[in-house]
N, C-alpha and C positions, 0 to 999 in steps of 0.2 A: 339098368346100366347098359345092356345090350341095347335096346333101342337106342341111347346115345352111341354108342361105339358103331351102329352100323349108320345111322346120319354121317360120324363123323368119317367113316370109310368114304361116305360119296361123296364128301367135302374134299377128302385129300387126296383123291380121284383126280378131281380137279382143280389141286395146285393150294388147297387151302394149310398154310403152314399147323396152325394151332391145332387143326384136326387131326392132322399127322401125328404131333406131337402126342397126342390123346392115344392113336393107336401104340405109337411105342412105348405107350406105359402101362400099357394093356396086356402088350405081347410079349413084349421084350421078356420080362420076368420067366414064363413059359417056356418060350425059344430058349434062351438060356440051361435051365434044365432040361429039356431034350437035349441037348450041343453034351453036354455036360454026360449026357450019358455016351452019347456017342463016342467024343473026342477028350475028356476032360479037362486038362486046366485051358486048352485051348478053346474053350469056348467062348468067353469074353471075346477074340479074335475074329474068331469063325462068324459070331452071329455079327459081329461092325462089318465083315467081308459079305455077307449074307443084306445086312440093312444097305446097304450100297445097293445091290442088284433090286432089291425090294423095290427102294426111292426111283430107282431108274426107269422100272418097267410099273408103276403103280399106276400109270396113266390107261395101260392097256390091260388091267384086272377086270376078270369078269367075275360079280360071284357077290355071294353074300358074308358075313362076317364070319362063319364059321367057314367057309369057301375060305376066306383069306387066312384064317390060322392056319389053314391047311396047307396054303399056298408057302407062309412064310416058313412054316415046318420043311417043305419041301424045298424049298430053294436052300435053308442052315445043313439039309442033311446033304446036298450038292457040293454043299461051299466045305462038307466036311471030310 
């Protein structure tokens, strides 16, 4: 599953919707429970405040798939 999840990272690198959609079903779940510990009920919030800045700047991610959980961890615990 990881060799799919990291193709589909350089898919949505560059602008591929349905690859995108793959990462957020990947991550989202995770993210969530990190948020969840941090902020609680406000997590739901935090991480859609979080996937904003994700989508925004996913063009300019350097990094490999564990690179980007990390990345997206990083940015929820910002937005938290």
């Amino acid at each position: 599953m990881d060799a799919g999840l990291s193709a589909a990272l350089e898919r949505a690198r560059h602008g591929d919707e349905e690859a995108f959609r793959a990462l957020y079903r990947a991550v989202q779940p995770g993210l969530c429970r990190y948020l969840r510990v941090l902020v609680g009920q406000d997590a739901e919030d935090v991480a859609s405040e979080a996937w904003l800045q994700i989508t925004r700047d996913l063009a300019s991610f350097r990094g490999d798939l564990d690179g980007f959980r990390a990345w997206t961890a990083t940015i929820g615990r910002h937005r938290a």
